[in-house]
LUMGU-493780 format. One line per field, with one value per residue (C-alpha): residue number from 1; residue in three letters; z, y, x. Coordinates in Angstrom, 3 decimals, always signed. Each point is the difference from the previous one (the first is absolute). Layout:
N
nr: [NUM, ...]
rest: [Ala, ...]
zz: [Z, ...]
yy: [Y, ...]
xx: [X, ...]
This chain:
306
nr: [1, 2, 3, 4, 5, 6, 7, 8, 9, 10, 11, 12, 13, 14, 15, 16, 17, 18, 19, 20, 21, 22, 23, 24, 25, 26, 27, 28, 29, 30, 31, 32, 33, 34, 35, 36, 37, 38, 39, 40, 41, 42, 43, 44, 45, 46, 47, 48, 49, 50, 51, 52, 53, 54, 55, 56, 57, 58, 59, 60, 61, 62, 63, 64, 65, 66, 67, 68, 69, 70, 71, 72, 73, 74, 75, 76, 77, 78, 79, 80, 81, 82, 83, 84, 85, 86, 87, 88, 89, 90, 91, 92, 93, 94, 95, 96, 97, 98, 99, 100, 101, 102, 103, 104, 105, 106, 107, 108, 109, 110, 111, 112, 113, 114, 115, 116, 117, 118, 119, 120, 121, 122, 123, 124, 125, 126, 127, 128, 129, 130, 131, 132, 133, 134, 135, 136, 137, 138, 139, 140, 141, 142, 143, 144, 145, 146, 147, 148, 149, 150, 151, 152, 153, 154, 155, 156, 157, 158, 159, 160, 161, 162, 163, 164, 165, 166, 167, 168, 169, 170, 171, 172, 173, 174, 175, 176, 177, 178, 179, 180, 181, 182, 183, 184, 185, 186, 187, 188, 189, 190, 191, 192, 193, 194, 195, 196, 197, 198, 199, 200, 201, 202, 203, 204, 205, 206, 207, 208, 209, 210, 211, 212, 213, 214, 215, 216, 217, 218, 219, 220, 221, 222, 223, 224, 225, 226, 227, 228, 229, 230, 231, 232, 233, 234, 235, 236, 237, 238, 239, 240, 241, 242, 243, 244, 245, 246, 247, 248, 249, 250, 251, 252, 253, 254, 255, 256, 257, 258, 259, 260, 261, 262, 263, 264, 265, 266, 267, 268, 269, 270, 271, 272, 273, 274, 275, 276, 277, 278, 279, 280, 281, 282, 283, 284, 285, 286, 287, 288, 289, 290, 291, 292, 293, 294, 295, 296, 297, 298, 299, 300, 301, 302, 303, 304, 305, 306]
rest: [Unk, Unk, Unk, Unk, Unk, Unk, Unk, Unk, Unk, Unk, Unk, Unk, Unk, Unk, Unk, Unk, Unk, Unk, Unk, Unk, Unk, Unk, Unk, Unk, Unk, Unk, Unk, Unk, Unk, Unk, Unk, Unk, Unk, Unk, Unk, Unk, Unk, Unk, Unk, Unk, Unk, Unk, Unk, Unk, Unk, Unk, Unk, Unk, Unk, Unk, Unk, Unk, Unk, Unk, Unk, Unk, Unk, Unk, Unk, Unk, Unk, Unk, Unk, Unk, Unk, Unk, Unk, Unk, Unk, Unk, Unk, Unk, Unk, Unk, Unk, Unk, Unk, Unk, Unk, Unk, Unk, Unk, Unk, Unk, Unk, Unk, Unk, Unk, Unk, Unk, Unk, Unk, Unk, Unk, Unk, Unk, Unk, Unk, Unk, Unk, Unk, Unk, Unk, Unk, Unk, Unk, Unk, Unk, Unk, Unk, Unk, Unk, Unk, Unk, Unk, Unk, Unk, Unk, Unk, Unk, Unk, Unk, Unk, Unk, Unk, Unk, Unk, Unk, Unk, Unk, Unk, Unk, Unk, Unk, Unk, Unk, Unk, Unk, Unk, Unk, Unk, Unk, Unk, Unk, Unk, Unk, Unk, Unk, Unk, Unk, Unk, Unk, Unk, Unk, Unk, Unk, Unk, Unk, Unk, Unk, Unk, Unk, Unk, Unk, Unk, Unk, Unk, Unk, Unk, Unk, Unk, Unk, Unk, Unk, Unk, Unk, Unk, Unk, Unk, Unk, Unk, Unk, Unk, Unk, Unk, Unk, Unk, Unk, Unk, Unk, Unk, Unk, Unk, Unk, Unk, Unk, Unk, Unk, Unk, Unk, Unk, Unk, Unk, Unk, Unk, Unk, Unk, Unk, Unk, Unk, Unk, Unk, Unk, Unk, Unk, Unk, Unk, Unk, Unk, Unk, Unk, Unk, Unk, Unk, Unk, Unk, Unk, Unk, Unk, Unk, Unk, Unk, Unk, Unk, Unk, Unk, Unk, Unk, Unk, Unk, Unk, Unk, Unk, Unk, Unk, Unk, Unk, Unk, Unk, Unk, Unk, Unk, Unk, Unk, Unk, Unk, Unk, Unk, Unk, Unk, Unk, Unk, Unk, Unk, Unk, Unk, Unk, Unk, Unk, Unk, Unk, Unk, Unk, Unk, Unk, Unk, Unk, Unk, Unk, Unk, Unk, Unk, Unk, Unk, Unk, Unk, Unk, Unk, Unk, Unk, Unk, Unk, Unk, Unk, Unk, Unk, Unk, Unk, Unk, Unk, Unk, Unk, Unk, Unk, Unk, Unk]
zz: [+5.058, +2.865, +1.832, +0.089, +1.858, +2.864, +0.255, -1.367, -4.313, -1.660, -3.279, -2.436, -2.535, -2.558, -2.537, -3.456, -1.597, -3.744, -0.568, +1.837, -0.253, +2.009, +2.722, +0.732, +3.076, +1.370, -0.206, +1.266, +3.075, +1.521, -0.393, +1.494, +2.856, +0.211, -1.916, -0.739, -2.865, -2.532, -1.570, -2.815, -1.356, -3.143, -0.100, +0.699, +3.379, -1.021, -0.743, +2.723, -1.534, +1.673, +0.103, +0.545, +2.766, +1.041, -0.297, +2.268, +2.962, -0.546, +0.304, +2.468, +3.439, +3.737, +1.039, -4.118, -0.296, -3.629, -0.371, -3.185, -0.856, +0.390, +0.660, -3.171, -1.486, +1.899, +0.866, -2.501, +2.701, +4.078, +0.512, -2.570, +2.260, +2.998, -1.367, -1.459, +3.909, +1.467, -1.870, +0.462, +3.476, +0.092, -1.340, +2.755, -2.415, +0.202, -2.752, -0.344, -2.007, -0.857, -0.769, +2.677, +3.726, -0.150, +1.380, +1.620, +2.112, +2.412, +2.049, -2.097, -3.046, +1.491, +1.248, -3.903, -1.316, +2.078, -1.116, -3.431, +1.137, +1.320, -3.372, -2.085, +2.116, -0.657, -3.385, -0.669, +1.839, -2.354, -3.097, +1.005, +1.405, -3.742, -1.825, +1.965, -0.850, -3.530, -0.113, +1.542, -2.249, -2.833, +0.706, +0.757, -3.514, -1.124, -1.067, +0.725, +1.818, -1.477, -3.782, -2.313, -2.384, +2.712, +0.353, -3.078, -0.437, -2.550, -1.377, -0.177, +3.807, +1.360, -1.519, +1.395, +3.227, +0.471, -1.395, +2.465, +2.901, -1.205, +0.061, +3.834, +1.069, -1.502, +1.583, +3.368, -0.558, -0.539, +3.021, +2.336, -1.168, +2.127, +3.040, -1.718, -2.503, +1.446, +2.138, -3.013, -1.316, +2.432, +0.600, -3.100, -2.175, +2.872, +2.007, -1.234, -0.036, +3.298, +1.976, -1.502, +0.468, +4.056, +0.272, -1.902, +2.670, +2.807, -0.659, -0.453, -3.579, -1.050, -3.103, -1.855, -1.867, -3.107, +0.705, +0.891, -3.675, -2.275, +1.401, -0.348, -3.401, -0.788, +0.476, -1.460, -2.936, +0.046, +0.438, +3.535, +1.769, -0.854, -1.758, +2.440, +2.827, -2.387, -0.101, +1.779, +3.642, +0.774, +1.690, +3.504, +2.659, +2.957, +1.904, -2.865, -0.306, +3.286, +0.004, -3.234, +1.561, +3.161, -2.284, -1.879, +3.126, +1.043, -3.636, -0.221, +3.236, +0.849, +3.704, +1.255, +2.732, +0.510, +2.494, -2.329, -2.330, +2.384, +0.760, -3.686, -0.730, +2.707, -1.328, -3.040, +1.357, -1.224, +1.911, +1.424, -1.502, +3.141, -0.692, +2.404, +0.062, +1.945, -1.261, +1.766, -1.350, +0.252, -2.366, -2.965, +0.214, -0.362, -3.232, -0.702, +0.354, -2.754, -2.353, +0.417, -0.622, -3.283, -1.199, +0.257, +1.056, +3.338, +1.790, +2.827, +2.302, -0.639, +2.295, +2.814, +2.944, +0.992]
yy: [-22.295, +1.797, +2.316, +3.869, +1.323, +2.562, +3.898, +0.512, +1.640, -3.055, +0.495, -2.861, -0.937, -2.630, -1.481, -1.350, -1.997, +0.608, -3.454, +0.006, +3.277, -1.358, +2.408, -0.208, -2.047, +2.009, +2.947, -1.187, -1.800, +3.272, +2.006, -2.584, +0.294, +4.047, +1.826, +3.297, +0.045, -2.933, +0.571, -2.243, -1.047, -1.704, -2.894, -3.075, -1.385, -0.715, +3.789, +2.409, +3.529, +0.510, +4.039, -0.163, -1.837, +2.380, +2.971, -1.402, -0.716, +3.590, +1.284, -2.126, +1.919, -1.365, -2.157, -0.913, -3.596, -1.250, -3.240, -2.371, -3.250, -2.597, +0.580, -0.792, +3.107, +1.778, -1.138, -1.883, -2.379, -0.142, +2.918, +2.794, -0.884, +0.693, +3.389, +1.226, -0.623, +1.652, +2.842, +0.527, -0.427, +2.629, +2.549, -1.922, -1.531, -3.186, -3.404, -2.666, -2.822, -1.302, -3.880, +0.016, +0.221, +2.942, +3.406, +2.373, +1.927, -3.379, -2.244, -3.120, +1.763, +0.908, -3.094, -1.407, +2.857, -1.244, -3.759, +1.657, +1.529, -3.279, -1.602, +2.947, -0.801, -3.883, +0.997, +1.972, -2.536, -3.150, +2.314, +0.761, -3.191, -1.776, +2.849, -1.318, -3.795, +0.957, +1.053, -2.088, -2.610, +1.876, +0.581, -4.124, -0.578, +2.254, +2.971, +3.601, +1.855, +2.874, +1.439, -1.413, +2.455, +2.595, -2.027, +0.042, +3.960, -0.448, +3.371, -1.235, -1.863, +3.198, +2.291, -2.289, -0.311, +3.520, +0.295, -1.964, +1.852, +3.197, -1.365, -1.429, +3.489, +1.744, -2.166, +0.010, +3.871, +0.108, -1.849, +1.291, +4.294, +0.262, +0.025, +2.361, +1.683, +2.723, +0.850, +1.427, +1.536, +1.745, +1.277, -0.172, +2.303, +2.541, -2.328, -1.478, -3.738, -0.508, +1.500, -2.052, -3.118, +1.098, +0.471, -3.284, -1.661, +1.097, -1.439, -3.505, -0.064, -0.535, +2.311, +1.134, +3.480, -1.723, -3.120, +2.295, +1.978, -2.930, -0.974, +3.210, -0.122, -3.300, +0.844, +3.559, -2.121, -2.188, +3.317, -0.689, +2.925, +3.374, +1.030, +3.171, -2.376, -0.290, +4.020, +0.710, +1.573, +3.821, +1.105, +1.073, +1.639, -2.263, +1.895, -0.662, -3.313, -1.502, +1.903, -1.624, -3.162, +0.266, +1.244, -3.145, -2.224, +1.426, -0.511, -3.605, -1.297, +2.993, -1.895, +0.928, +2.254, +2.877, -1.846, -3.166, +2.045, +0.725, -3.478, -0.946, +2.896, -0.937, -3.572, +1.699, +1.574, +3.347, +2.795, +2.882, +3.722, +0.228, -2.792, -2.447, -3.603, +0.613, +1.112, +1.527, +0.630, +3.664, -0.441, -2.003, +2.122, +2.980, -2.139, -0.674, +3.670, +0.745, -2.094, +1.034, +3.318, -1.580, -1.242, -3.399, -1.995, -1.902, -2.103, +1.620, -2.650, +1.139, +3.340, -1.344, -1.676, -2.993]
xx: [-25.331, +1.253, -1.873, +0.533, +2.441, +0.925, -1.104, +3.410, +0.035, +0.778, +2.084, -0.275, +2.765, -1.048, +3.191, -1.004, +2.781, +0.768, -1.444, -3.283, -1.977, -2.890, +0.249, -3.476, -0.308, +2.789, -1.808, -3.587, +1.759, +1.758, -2.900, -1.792, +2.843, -1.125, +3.072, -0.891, +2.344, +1.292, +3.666, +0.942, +3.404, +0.969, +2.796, +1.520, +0.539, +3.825, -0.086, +2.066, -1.677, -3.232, -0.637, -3.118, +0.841, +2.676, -1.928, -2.744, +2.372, +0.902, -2.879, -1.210, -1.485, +0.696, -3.155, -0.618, +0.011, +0.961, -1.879, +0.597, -1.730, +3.166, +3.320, +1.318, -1.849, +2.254, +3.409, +2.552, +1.332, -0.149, +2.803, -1.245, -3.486, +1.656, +1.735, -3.744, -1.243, +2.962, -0.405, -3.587, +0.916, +2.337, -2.925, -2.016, -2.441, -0.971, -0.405, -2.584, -0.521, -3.984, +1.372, +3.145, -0.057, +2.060, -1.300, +2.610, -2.482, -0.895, +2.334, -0.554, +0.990, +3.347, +0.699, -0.380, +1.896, +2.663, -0.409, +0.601, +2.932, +1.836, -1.056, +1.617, +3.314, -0.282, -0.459, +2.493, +2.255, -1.194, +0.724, +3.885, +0.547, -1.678, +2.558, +3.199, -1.194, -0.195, +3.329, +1.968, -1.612, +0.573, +3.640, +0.144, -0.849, +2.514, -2.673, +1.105, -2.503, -2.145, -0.885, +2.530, -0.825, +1.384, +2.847, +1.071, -0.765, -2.576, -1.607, -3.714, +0.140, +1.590, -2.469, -2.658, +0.558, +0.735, -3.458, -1.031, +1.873, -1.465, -3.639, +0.443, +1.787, -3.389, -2.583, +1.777, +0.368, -4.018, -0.873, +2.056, -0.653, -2.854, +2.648, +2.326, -1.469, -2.384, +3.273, +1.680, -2.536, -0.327, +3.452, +1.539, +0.799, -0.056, +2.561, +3.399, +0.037, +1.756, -2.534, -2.403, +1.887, +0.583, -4.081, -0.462, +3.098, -1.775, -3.286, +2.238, +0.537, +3.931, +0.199, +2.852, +0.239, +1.066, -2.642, -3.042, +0.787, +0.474, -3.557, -1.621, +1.537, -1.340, -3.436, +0.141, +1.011, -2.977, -2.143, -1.085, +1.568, +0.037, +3.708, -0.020, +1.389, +3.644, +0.496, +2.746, -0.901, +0.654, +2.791, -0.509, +1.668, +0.417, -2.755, -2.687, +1.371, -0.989, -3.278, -0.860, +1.046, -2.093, -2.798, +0.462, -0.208, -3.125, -1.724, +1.558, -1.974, -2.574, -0.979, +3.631, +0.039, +2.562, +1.864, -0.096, +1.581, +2.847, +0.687, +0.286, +2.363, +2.330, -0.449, +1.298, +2.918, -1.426, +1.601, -2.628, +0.992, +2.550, +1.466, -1.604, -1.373, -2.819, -3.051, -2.888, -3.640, +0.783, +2.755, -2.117, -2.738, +2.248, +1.015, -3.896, -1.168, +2.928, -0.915, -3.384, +1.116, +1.578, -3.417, +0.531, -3.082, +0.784, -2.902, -1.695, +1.163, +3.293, -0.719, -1.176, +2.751, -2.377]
């Protein structure tokens, strides 16, 4: 068994399949590890929904260290791995494994998160090399490549695989919210769409308006967001607009600093109340101080120039 860990809060996530309910030894190993707190999910392997999972990396602190027993209690395949411990990265948390030499917070467990890494490439290189094989044998024999019932426009194979479609766009939409999601919710329905999707842009996500809605949609559907986020947003004058919009930078990432603030909106394009492209800390806080004014909630960070 392997012996406790670091100082660090350890957050254990134990992963019963549907099949085997025996979570037991799961369980007794990461407390024996030292994990102040056990989360447990219900599913296949095979399965892309995990929100448990999900809501855990959300909620994750910087310095936490989400331990599981293997890796396959976890991760699906080598590259949704690699995604979880990028994103727990990103919110500067870290990832251990009791059975597998990988532990984010030491050297060694870097250097075989980065074996991993070249494997997930060689992977995905076998699998599209194996798919162009298959076809061009295929088309040797004379077979037509892909779902003959598609082909041939049949009603049950369409409805099927849209079906199909519909379930992978969910499950992708479910992992991925936790890098999205509390974005919107916190602009939206106070903020039109495009601002949303320019906060979203500059954080490196490539959203479109009519992309960002058809998810939000998807999962108001599914009754995992709030319906408020659909109403249409307030008009505005273009004064109120970009100090909502500032205001809305500031709550999306509270550790930004007035003059980080600046950069992003001339990353933006965003045009000061002169006119300008060149924003100075004076200039947001003026913007900060009025939406103060407006009662909207802003972090305390967000008043300060450091």
């Amino acid at each position: 068994m392997a012996p406790p860990l670091s100082k660090s809060r350890l957050i254990g996530y134990a992963r019963v399949s549907t099949e085997d309910q025996a979570h037991d030894a799961q369980l007794d190993e990461l407390r024996a590890a030292g994990c102040a707190e056990i989360h447990q999910e219900h599913g296949s392997g095979a399965s892309r929904s995990r929100p448990v999972l999900a809501r855990l990396i959300r909620e994750i602190k910087p310095g936490e260290v989400l331990v599981v027993v293997r890796l396959d209690r976890l991760a699906r395949s080598v590259s949704h791995l690699l995604e979880v411990i990028e994103t727990l990265e990103a919110r500067k948390a870290h990832f251990r494994s009791l059975r597998d030499p990988i532990d984010t917070s030491t050297p060694q467990g870097i250097f075989s998160l980065q074996v991993l890494g070249a494997v997930a490439q060689l992977e995905r290189s076998l699998i599209s090399e194996r798919t162009r094989a298959g076809i061009k044998a295929a088309t040797a024999r004379g077979k037509k490549p892909g779902n003959p019932g598609m082909r041939e426009r049949r009603p049950e194979a369409i409805r099927k695989i849209a079906l199909a479609r519909e379930k992978v766009y969910l499950d992708d939409l479910i992992a991925g919210a936790d890098r999205w999601m509390p974005t919107v919710r916190r602009m939206r329905p106070q903020h039109p769409w495009e601002d949303v999707v320019r906060v979203l842009g500059n954080s490196g996500q490539s959203w479109t308006v009519t992309r960002l809605r058809r998810a939000v949609g998807k999962l108001v559907s599914q009754h995992m967001a709030d319906p408020a986020l659909l109403r249409p947003a307030p008009r505005k004058n273009p004064e109120d607009r970009l100090m909502t919009l500032i205001a809305g930078i500031a709550m999306t990432d509270p550790g930004l600093s007035l003059r980080d603030i600046g950069a992003q909106l001339e990353r933006m394009r965003e045009r000061t109340p002169r006119g300008g492209l060149t924003w100075s800390a004076s200039s947001v806080k003026k913007q900060l101080d009025r939406a103060k004014k407006h009662g909207l909630a802003l972090p305390p960070e967000a008043q300060g120039e450091s």
